[in-house]
C-alpha positions as CSV (number, residue, x, y, z in Angstrom):
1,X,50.0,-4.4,30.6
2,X,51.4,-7.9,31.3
3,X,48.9,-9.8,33.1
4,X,50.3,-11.1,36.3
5,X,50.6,-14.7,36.7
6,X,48.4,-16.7,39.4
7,X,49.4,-17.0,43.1
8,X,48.9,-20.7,44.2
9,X,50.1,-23.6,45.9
10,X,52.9,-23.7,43.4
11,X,53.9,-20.4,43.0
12,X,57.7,-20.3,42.7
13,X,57.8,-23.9,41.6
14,X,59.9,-24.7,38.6
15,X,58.8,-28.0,36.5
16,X,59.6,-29.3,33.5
17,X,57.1,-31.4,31.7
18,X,58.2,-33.9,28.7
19,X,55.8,-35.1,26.4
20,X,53.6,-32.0,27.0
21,X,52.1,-32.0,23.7
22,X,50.0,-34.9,24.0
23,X,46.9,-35.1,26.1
24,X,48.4,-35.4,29.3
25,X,50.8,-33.1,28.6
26,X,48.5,-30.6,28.0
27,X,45.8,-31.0,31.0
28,X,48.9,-31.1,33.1
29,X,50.3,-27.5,32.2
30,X,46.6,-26.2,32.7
31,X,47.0,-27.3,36.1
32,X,50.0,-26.6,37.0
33,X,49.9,-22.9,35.5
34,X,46.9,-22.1,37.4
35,X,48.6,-23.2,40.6
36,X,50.9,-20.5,40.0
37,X,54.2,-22.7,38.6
38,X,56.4,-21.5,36.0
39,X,56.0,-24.6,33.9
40,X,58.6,-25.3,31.0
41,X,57.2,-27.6,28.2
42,X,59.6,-29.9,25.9
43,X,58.2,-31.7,22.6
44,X,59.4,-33.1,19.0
45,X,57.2,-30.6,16.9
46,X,57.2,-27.1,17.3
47,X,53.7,-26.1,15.9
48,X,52.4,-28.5,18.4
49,X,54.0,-27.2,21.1
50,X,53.3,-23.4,20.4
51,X,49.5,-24.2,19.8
52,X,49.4,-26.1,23.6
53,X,51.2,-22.9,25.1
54,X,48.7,-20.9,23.6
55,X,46.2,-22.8,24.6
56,X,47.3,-22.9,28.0
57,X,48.1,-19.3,28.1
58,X,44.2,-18.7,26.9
59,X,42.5,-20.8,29.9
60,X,45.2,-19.1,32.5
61,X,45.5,-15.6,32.4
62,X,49.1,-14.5,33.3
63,X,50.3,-18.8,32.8
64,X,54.2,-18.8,33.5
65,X,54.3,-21.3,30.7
66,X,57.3,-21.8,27.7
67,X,58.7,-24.5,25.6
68,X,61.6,-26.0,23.7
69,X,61.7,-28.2,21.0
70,X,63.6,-31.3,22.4
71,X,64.7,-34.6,20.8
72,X,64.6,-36.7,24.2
73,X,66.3,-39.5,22.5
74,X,69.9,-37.0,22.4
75,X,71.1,-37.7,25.8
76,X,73.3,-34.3,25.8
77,X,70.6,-32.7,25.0
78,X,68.3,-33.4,27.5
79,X,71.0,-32.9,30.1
80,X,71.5,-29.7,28.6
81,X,68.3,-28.9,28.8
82,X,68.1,-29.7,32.5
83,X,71.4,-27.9,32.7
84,X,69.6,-24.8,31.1
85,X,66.8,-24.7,33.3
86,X,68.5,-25.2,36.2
87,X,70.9,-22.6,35.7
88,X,68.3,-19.9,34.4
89,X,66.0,-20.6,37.2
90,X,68.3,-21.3,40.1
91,X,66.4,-24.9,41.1
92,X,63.7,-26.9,39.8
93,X,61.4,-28.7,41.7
94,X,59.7,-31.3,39.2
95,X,60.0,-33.1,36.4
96,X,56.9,-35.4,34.9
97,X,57.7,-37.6,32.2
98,X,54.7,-37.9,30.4
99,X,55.3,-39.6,26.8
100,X,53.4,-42.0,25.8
101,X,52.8,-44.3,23.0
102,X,51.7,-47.9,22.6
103,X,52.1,-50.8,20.0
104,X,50.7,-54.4,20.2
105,X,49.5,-57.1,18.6
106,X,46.8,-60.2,18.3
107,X,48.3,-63.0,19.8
108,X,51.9,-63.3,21.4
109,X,53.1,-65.8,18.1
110,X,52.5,-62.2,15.8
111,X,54.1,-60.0,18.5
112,X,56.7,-58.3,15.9
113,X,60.4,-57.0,17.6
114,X,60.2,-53.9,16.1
115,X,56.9,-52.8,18.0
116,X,59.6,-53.4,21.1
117,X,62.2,-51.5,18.9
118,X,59.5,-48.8,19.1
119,X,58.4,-48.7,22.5
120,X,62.1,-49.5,23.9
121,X,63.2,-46.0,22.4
122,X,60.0,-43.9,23.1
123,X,58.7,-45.3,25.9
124,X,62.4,-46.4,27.6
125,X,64.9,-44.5,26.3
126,X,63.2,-41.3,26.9
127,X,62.4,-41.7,30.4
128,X,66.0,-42.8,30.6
129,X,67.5,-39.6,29.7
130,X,64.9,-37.5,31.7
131,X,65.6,-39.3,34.8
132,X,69.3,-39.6,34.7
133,X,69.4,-35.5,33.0
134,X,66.9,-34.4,35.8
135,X,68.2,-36.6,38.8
136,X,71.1,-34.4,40.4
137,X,68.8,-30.8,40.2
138,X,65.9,-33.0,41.7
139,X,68.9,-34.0,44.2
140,X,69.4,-30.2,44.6
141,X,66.0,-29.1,44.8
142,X,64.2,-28.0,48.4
143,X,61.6,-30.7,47.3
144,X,62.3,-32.4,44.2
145,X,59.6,-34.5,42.6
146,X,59.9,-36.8,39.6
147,X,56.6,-39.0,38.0
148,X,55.7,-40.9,35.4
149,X,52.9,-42.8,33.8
150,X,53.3,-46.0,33.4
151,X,50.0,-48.6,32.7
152,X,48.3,-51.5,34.9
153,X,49.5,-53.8,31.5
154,X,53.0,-53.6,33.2
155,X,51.2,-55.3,36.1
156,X,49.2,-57.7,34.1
157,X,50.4,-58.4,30.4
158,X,47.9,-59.5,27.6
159,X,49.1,-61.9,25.5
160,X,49.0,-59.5,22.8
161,X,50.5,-56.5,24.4
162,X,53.7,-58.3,25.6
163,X,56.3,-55.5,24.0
164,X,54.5,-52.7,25.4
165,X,54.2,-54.4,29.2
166,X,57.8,-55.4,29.2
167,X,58.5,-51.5,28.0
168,X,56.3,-50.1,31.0
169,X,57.8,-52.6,33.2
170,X,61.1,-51.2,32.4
171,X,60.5,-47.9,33.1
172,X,59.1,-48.7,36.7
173,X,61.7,-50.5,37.5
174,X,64.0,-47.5,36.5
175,X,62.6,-45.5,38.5
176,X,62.4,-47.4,41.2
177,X,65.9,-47.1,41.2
178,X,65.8,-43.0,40.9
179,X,63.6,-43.5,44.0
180,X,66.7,-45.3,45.5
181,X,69.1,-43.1,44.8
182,X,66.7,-40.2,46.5
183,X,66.6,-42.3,49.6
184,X,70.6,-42.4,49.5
185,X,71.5,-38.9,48.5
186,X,68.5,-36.3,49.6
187,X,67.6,-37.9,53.3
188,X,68.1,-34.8,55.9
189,X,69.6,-34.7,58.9
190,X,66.3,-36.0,60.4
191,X,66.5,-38.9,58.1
192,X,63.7,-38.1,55.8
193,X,64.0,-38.0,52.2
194,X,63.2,-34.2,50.6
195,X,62.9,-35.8,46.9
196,X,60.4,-38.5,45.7
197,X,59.9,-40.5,42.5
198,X,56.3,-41.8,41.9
199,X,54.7,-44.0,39.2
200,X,51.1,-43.3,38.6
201,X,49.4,-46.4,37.3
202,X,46.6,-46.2,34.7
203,X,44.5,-47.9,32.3
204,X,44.4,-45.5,29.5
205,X,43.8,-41.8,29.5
206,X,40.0,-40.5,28.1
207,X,39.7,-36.3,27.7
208,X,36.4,-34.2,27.3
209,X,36.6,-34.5,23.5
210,X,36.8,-38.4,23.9
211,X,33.4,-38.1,25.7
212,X,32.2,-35.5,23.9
213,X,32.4,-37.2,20.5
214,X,31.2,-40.9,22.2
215,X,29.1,-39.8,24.6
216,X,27.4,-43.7,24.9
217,X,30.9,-44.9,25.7
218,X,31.8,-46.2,29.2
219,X,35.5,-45.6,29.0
220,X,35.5,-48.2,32.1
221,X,38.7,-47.7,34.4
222,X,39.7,-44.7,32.2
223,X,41.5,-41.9,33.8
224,X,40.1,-38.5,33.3
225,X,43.3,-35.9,32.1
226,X,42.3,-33.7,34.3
227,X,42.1,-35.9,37.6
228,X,45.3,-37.1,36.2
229,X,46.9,-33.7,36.3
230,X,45.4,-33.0,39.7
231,X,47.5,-35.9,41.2
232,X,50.8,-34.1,39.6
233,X,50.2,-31.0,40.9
234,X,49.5,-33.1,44.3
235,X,52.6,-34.4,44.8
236,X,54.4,-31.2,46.6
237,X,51.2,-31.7,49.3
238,X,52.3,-35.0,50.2
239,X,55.8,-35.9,52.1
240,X,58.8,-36.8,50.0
241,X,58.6,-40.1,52.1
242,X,55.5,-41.1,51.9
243,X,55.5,-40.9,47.8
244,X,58.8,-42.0,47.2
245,X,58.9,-45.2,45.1
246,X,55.2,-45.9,45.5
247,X,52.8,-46.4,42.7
248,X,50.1,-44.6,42.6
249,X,47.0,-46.1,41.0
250,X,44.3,-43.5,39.4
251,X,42.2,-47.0,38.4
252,X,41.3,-50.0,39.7
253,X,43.7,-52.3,41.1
């Protein structure tokens, strides 16, 4: 007997998450799942991605979960994707970009292009083909919601850490402008906006194992996965207008 999948807050929510293999990722589809959304998971290796299904699939009994290998640097094939899913599910409602990577350096003078090179494509480029994929279902949707994670570095470069903060500042201001274009093309007749783009702001990410294997470690102005995934799953609770183009910061200012 199929076990049946959890009534929540979310139930009969459709959201795709990208980057869902990493530790994010992964927190993330807990949550959502046990809130009751059918959750579809993209990522670059397939053994990865099978083991985090399983894994969510073992902590929530009846999880609405899948995945699909997706190379998110193919534009086509991230708007096919979103094509896919849209078309297979009728709507969906969410979309949290949620890849992550970082390069850097000692000083600015030994700052090296091709960390940018790096970052520009998985960092930028990826969140690029999400948004602009995902933007006209979002459009669609009864109460679209798109997020990323971007880092307080965007807010206040190091010297050393100049090609990732100019890649995180790029992504906020991209979606900034998604956030623009819901303001434009999803505000009902009542003039509020039914879709929102958010940026949540962290330090870096820390995850049970982190603590478990340094339990004397701090991890000062680290954000928890799991509080993390607790403010995506959040976002349908709060007004389109009120999230829209906002940054949302999980540490301190």
């Amino acid at each position: 007997m199929t076990p049946q999948a959890p009534a929540g807050p979310l139930t009969g929510k459709v959201v795709a998450v990208a980057g869902a293999t990493g530790p994010a990722g992964r927190a993330t589809l807990r949550r959502l799942a046990a809130d009751g959304a059918t959750v579809v998971a993209a990522g670059t290796d397939a053994r990865r991605l099978d083991a985090v299904l399983d894994a969510t699939r073992a902590a929530v009994r009846g999880a609405a979960v899948s995945g699909q290998v997706i190379d998110l640097l193919d534009p086509q094939e991230v708007h096919d994707w979103a094509d896919h899913l849209e078309a297979e599910h009728g709507h969906v409602d969410g979309v949290f970009h949620l890849v992550g990577g970082w390069r850097g350096s000692k000083s600015f003078f030994e700052t090296r292009i091709d960390d940018w090179d790096w970052l520009q494509d998985r960092v930028v480029r990826t969140l690029q083909h999400t948004s602009l994929a995902f933007q006209p279902a979002l459009v669609r949707a009864e109460a679209g919601r798109y997020a990323m994670i971007s880092a307080t570095a965007a807010h206040k470069p190091t010297a050393g850490g100049a090609a990732y903060a100019a890649a995180k500042a790029a992504t906020e201001a991209w979606t900034l402008s998604m956030a623009n274009s819901f303001v434009k093309e999803t505000t009902a007749a009542d003039g509020v906006p039914t879709a929102a783009a958010a940026i949540l702001v962290i330090k870096a990410l820390v995850t049970a194992e982190m603590r478990a294997e340094k339990p004397d470690a701090k991890f000062a102005g680290f954000t928890d996965t799991v509080d993390l995934a607790d403010t995506l799953a959040g976002l349908w609770a709060r007004p389109a207008a009120e999230l829209n183009g906002q940054h949302l910061w999980l540490t301190a200012r």
